[in-house]
ZATORBA-91379 format. One record per residue: x, y, z negated of N, C-alpha, C, O in turn; residue in one letter. Coordinates in steps of 0.001 Angstrom, whole numbers, plus 500000, padded with zeros to 6 digits. Atoms other than C-alpha are relative to their C-alpha. Last residue first. Layout:
XYZXYZXYZXYZa
...
END
This chain:
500288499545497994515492480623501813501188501105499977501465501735500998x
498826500372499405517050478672498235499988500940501518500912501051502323x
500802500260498504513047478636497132501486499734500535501506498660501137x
499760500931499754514873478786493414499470499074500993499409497846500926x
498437500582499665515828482034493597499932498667500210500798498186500941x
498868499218498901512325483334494548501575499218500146502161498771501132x
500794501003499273510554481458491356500694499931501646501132498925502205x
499369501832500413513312482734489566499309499428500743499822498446501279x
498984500696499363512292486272491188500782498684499163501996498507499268x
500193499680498251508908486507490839501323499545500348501552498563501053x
500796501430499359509227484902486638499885500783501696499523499672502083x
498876500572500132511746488025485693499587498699500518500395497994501123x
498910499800498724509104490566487768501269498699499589501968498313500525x
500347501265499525506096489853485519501194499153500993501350498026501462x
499888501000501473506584493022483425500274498855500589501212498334499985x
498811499618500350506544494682487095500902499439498609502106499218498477x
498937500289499440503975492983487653501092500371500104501915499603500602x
499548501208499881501991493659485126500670499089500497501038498043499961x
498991500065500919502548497372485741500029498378499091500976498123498348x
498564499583499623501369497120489140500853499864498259501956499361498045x
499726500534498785498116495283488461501200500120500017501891499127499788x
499889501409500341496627497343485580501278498667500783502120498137500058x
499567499547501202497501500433487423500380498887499156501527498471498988x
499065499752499426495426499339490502501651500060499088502650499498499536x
499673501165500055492991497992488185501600499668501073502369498712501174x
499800500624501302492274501299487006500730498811500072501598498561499236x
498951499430500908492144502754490541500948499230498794502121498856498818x
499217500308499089489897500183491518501619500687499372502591500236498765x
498941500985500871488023501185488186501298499179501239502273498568500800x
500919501426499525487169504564489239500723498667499391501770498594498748x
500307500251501405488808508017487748498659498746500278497506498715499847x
498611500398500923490498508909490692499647499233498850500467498475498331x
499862501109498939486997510215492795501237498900499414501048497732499752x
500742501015500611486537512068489597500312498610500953500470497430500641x
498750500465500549489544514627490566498933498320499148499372497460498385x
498995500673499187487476516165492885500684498467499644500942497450500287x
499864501076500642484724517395490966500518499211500523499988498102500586x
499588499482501564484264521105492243500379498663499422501154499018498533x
501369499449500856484658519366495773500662500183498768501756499815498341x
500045500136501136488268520224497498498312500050499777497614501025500055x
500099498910501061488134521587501321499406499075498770498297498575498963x
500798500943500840490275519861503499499399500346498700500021500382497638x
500791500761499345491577522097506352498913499130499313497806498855499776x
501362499454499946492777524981503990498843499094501194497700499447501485x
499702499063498910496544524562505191497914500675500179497279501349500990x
499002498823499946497590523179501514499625501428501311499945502616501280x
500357499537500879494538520679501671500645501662499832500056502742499773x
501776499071499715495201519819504925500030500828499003500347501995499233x
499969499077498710498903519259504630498651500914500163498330502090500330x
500403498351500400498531517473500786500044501481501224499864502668500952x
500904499847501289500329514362501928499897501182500016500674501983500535x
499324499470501072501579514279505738499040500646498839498115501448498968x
499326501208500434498998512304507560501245500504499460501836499499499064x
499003500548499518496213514420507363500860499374499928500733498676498922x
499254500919501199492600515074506816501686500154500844501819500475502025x
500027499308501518489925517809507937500971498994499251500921498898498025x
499634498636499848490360517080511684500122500490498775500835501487498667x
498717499196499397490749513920511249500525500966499851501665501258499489x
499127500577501291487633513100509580501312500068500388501959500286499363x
500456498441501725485510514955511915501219499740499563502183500476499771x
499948499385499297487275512754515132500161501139499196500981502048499067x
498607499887500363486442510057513010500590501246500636501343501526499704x
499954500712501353482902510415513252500906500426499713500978501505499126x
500213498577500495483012511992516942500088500162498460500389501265498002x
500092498967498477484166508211518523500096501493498840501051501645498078x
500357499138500328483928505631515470499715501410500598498934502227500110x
501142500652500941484947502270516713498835501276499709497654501125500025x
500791500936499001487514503656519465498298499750499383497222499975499938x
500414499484498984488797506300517126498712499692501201497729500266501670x
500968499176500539489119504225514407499182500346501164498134499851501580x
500900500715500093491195501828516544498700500979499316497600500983499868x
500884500202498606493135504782518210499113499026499589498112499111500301x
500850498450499253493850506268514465499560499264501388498334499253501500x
501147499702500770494733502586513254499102501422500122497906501627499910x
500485500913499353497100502170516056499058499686499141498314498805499571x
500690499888499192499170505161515043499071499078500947498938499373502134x
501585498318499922498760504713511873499754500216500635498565500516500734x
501414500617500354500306500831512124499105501112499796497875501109499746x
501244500048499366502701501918514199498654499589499938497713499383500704x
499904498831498833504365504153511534499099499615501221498197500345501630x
501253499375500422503835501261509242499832501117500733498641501373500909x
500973500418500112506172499030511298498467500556499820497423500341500436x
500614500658498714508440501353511293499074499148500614498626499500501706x
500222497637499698508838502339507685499513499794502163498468499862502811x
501191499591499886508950498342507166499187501341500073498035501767499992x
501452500820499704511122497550509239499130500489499460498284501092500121x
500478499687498507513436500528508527499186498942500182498047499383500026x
500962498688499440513105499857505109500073500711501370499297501605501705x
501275500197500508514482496462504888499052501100500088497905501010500527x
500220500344499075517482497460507091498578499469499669497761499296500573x
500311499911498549518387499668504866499054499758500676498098500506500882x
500891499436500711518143497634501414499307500712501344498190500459501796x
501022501106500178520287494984503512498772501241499448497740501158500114x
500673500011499131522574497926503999499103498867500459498810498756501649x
499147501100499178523243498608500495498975500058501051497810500448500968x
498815498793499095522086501902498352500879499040500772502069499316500926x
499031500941499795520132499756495608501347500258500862502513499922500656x
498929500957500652518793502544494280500578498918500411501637498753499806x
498947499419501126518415504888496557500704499248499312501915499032499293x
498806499660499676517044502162498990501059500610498990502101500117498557x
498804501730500324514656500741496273501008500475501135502111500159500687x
499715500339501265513072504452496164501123498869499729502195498833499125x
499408499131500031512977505330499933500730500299498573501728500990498373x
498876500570499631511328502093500390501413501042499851502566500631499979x
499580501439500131508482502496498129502013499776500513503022499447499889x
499402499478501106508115506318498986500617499133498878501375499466497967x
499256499414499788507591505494502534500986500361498566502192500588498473x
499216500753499750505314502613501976501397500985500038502427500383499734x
499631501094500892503400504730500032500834498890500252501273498197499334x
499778499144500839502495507396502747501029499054498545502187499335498234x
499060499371499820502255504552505196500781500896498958501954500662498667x
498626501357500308499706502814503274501108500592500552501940500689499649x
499421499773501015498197506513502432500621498790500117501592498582499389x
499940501003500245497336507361505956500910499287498756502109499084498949x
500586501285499665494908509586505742500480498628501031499861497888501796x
499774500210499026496665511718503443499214498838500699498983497765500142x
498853499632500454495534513551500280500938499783501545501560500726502034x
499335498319500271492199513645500677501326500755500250501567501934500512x
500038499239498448492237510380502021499921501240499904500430502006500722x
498709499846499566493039509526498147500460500224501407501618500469501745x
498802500238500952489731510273497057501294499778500740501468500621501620x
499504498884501128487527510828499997500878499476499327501664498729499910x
499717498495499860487048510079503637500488500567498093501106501555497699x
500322499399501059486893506304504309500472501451499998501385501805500743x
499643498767499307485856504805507920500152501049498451499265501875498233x
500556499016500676486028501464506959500216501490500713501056501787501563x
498836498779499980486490498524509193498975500883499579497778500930499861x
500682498770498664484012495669508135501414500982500024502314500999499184x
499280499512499775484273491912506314499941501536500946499404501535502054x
499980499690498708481205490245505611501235500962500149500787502008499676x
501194498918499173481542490071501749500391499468501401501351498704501491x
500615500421500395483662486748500416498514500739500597497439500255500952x
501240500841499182485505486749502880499120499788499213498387498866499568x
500359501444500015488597487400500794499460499273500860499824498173501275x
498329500686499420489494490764501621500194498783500124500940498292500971x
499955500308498257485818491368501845500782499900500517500909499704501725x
500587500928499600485737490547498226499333500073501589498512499383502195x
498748501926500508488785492197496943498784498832500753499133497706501108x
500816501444499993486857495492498157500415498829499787500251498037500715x
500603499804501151489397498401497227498466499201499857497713499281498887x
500645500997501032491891496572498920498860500516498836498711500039497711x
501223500993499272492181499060502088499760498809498973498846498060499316x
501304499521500611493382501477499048499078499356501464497882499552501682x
500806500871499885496580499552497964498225500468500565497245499974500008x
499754501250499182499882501204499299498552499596499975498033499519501088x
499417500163498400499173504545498431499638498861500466498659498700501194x
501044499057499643498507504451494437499523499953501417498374499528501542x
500813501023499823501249501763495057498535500369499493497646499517499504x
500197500915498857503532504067495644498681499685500321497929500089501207x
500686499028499446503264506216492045499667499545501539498573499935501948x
501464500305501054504817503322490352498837500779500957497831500220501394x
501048501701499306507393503140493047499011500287499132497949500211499750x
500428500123498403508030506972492281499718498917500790499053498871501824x
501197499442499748507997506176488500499722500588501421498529500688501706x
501655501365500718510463503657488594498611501264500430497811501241501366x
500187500536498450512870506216491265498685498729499041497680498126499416x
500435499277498554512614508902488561499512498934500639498294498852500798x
501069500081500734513461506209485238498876500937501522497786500569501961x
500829501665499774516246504501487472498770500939499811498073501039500821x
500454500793498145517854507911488291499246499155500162498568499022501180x
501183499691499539517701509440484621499789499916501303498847500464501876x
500640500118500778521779509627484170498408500745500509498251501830501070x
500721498931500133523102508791487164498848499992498673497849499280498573x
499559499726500700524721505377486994499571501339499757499742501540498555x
500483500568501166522659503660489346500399500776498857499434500907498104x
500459498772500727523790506035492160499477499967498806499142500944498137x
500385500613500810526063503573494311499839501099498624500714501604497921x
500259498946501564526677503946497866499456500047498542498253499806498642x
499839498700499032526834502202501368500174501091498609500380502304498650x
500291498982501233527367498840499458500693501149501066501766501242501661x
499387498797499689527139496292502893499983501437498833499320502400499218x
499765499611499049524432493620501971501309500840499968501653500840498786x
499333500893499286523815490593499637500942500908501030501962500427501523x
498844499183500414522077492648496623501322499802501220502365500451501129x
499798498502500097518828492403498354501093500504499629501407501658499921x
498805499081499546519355489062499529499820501585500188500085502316501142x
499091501113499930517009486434497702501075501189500573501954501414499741x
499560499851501286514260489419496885501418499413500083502290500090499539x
499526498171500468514542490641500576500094499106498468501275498901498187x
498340499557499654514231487071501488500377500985499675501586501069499461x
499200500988500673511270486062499108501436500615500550502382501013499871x
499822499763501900509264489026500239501028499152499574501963499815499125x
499469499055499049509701488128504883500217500453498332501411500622498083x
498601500007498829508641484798503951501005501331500149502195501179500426x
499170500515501112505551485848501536501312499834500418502142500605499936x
499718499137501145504259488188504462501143499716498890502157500360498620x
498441498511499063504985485813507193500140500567499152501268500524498663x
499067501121500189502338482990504971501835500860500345502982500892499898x
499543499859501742500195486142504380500884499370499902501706499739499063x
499100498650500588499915487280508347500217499523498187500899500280497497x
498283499689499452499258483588509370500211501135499561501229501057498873x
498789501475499705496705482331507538500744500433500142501616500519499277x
499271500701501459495216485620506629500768498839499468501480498592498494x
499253498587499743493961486955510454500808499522498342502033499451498440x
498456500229499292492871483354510887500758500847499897501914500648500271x
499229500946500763490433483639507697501350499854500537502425499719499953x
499353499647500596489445487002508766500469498902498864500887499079497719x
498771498856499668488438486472512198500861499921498769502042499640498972x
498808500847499385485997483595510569501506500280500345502534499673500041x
499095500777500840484947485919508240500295498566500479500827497670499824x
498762499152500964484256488588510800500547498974499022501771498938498905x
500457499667501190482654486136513696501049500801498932502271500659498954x
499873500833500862484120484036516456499510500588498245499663499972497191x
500237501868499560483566485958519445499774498995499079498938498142499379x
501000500248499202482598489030518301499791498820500769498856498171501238x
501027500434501139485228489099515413498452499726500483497547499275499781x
499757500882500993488063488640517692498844499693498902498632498650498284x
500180500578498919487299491256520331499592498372499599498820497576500133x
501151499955499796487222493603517429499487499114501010498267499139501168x
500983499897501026489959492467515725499010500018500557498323499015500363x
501240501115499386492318491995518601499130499748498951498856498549498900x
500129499492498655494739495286517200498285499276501745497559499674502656x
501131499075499880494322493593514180499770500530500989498610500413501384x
500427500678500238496075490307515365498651501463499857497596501622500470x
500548500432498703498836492475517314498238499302499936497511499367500927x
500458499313499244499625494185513973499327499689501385498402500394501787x
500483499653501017499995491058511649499108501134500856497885501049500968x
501410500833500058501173488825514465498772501012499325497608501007499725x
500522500612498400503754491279515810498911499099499765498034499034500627x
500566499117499431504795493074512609499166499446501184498078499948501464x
500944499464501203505577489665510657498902500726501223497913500248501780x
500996500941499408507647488582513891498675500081498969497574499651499311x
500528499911498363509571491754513876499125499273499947498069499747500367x
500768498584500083509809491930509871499200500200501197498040500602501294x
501425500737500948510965488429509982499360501138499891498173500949499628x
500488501176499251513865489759512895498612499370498884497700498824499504x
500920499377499392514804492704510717498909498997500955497691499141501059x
501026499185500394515715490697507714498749500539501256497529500390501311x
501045501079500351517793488354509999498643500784499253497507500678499715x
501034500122498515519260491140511619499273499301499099498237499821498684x
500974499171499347520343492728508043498949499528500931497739499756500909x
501578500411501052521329489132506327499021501128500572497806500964500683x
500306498576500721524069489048509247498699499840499201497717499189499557x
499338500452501583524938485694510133499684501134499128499700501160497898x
499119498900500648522953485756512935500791499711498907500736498675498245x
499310499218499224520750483438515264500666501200499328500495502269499913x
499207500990499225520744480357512470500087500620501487500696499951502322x
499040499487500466518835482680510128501484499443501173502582499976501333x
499541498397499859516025482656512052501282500196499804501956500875500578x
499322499484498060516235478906512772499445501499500073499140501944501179x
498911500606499424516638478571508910500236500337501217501223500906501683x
498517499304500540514180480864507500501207499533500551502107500349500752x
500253499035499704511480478884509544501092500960499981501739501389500936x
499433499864498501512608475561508204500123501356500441501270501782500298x
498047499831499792512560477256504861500142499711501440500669500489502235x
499235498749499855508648478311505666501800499863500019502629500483500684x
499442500077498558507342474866507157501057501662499503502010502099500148x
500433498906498934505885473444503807501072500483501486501906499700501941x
501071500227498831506109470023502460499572500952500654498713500806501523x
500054501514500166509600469327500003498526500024501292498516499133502142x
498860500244498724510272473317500501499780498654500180500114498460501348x
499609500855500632506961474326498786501038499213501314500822498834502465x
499217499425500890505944477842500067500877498495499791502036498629500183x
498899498948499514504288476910503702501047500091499195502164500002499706x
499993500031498419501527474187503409501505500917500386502250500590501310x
499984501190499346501366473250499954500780500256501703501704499722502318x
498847500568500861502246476764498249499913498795500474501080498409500402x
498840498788500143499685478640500472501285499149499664502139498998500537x
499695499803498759497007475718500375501394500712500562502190500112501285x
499708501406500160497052475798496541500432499784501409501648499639501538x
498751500064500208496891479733496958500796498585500070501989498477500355x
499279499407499130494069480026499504501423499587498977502359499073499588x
499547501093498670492640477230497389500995500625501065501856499976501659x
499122501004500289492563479259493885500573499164501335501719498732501459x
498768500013500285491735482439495989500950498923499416502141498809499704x
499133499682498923488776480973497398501162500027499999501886499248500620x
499908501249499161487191479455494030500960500471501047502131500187500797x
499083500720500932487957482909492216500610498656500823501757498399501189x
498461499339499566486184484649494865501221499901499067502263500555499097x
500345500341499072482939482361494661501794499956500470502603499185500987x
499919501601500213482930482804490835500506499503501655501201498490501566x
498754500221500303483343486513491946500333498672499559501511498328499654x
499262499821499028480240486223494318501438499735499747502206499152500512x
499992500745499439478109484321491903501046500192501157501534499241501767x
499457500573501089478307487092488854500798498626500979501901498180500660x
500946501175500032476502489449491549501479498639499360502474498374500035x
499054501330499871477831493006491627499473498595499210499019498576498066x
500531500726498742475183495764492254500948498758500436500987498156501509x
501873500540500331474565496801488619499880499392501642498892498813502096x
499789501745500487478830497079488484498365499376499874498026498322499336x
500885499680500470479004500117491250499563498740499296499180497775499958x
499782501208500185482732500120492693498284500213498608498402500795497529x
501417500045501056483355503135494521499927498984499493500754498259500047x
499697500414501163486855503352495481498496499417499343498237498755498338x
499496501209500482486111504870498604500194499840498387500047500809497642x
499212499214501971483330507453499324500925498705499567500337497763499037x
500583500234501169482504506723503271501013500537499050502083501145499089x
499573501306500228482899508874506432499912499339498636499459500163497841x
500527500731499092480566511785507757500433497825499705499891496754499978x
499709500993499332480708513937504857499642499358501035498430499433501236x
498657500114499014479540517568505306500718498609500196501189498380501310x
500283499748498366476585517343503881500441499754501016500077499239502074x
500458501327499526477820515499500694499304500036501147498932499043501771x
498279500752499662480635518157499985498920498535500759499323497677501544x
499394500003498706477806520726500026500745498812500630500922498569501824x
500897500240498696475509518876497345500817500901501234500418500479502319x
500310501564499167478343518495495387499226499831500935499429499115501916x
500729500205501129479656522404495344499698498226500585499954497688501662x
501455500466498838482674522655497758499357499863498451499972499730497393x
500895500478500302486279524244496447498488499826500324497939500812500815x
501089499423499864489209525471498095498825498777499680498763497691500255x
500943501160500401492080524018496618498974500607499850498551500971498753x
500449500002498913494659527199497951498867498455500034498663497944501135x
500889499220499426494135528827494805499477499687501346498448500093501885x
501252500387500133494966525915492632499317500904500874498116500712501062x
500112501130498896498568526175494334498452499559499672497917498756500436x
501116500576500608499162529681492484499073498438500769497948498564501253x
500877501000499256501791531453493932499158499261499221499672499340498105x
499880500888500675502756534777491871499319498889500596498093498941500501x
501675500466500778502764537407494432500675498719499632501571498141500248x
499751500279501408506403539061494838498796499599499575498405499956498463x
498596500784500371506708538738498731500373499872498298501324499226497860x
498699499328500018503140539458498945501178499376499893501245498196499551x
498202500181500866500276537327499689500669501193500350500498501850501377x
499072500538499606496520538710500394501318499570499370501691499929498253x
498729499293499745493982538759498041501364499480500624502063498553500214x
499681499623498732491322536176498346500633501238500899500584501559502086x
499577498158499723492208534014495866499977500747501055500863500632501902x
499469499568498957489674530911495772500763501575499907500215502677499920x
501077498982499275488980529069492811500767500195501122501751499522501430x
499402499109499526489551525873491118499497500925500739498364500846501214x
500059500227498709487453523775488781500521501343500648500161502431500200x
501574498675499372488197523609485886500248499997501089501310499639501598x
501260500394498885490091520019485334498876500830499882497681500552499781x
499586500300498531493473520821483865498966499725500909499153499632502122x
499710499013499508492085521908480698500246500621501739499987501574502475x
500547499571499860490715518629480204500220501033500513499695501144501621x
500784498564500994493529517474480256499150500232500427499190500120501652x
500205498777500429494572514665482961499516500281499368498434499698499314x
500886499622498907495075511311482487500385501350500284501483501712499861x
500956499124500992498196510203480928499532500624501125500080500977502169x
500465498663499655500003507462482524499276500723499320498619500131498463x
501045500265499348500916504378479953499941501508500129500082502356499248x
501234499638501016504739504921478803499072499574501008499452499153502100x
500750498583499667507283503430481289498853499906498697498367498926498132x
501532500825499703509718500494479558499200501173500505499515502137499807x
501391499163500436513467502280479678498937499131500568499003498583501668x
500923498326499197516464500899481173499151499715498719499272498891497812x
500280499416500491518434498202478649499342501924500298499274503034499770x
500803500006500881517558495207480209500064501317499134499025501494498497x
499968498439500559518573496371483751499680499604498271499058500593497880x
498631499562499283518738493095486111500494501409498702501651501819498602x
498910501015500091516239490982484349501370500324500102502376499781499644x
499130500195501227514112494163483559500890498939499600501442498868498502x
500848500385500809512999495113486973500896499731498942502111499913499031x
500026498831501203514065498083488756499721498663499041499306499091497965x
498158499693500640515794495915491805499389500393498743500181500027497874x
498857500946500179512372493991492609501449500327499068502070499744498179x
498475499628500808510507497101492324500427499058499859500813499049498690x
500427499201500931506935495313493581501552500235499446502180499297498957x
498689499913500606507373493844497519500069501139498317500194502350498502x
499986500376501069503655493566497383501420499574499288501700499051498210x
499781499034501161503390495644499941500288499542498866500635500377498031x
498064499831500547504774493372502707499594500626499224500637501023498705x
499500501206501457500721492326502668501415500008499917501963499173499197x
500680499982501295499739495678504281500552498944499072500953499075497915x
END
């Protein structure tokens, strides 16, 4: 989860100034949001396909029978308390002061060492990549994996202070070097020049991080500020696949490969395409475990290639689908990414001048 915040490094506007700025998304039309039907004439080899036909539709009070797992994104502002985000301001300033004391700042933190006696078994920028990815994957995944064993002994926002020490400090570590040697590697191929390649592969990271972010749609049980819980979520973008960090990591790395098309870029997305691979399947047996017949439902009607269910009639569409989208998580999701991407000429100076 926290390698996501690798944000288009290559696309940004230090390297490119005269790409293209993206317009702001456009919602959908009205038009676009009647609610779909069912055709229930068979296909022919000359029937006109119609992809709204196979978005079988639920009335609301069906769709709310049938859930078993929660409604994500929700974000209800008459039940948010003025004291919590004051709380979760405080946190984050210290997690970061802490952050940049303890690890980032080469004069008193431990990360260059770190970088060093990695780098100091290879010369290759690949291994080394893969090797911070390995030891990333291994705390990050091994740590959740002891979640539940972990939060019964010592509590959830205890669990989830130690589970954030160390997987964020690896995180940043394992970001800085990809920014520091993304261009560094082996040129396997070079597609920049394609007219309308950047503006595609921008808007397919853009579209990512739809994906990447939707266990953050509580910022304040990412924090500690709530009690921390595993979710069992079923709608909006579990619709689509249920596992959308994967889903998004895939389309992340498959993007900055194209373009960068060196084997540093590579070797960066096999870690983390691998990584996230066992992070579904080890988030389906944790579910599983937690949730027994629950998840079991939610399975069966979801999947992990996008739009499978939906397409194969497993996941049946409510008339008001497309509302689940139209939250402020979402919004801020949006917000978020395209500030950083604006934000991208200050990430990496700050980056170049770590030296890791």
């Amino acid at each position: 989860m926290a390698t996501s915040v690798m944000l288009s490094t290559s696309f940004s506007p230090t390297h490119h100034r005269s790409l293209f700025r993206p317009s702001k998304p456009k919602l959908p039309s009205h038009s676009s949001l009647n609610p779909p039907c069912w055709n229930t004439k068979p296909l022919s080899l000359h029937h006109t396909f119609n992809f709204t036909f196979l978005a079988r539709s639920l009335t609301k009070d069906q769709e709310k029978s049938t859930l078993v797992g929660e409604d994500s994104a929700v974000f209800d502002l008459t039940k948010q308390k003025i004291s919590s985000w004051i709380y979760f301001t405080a946190v984050l300033g210290l997690v970061l002061f802490v952050l940049n004391v303890a690890w980032i700042d080469n004069s008193t933190g431990f990360s260059k060492p770190f970088v060093d006696s990695v780098s100091r078994l290879s010369d290759s920028h690949e291994v080394v990549m893969l090797i911070l990815f390995l030891v990333f994957a291994v705390f990050h995944s091994g740590m959740a994996s002891l979640r539940d064993a972990g939060e019964k002994l010592i509590g959830e926002r205890a669990f989830r202070v130690i589970f954030a020490g160390i997987s964020l400090p690896l995180a940043v570590t394992t970001v800085v070097y990809f920014i520091n040697h993304r261009y560094d590697g082996v040129q396997l191929w070079q597609l920049q020049s394609i007219p309308g390649i950047h503006s595609f592969l921008w808007l397919s990271n853009f579209i990512s991080f739809f994906f990447l972010y939707p266990s953050t749609f509580n910022l304040l049980e990412v924090a500690a500020v709530d009690k921390p819980k595993v979710h069992l979520w079923e709608t909006g973008i579990i619709r689509i696949t249920r596992h959308p960090q994967l889903v998004g990591q895939v389309i992340w790395c498959l993007a900055h490969t194209v373009w960068i098309g060196n084997s540093v870029a590579v070797a960066a997305s096999i870690g983390l395409i691998s990584h996230h691979l066992f992070g579904a399947w080890n988030g389906d047996r944790r579910l599983a475990i937690r949730y027994g017949e629950d998840f079991e439902k939610v399975k069966s009607r979801t999947s992990i290639v996008p739009f499978a269910a939906i397409l194969d009639g497993r996941q049946r569409l409510p008339e008001d689908f497309y509302k689940e989208f139209i939250r402020l998580p979402y919004l801020a999701i949006t917000a978020v990414t395209l500030g950083a991407y604006f934000a991208h000429p200050l990430m990496q100076t700050a980056s170049y001048n770590l030296h890791w």
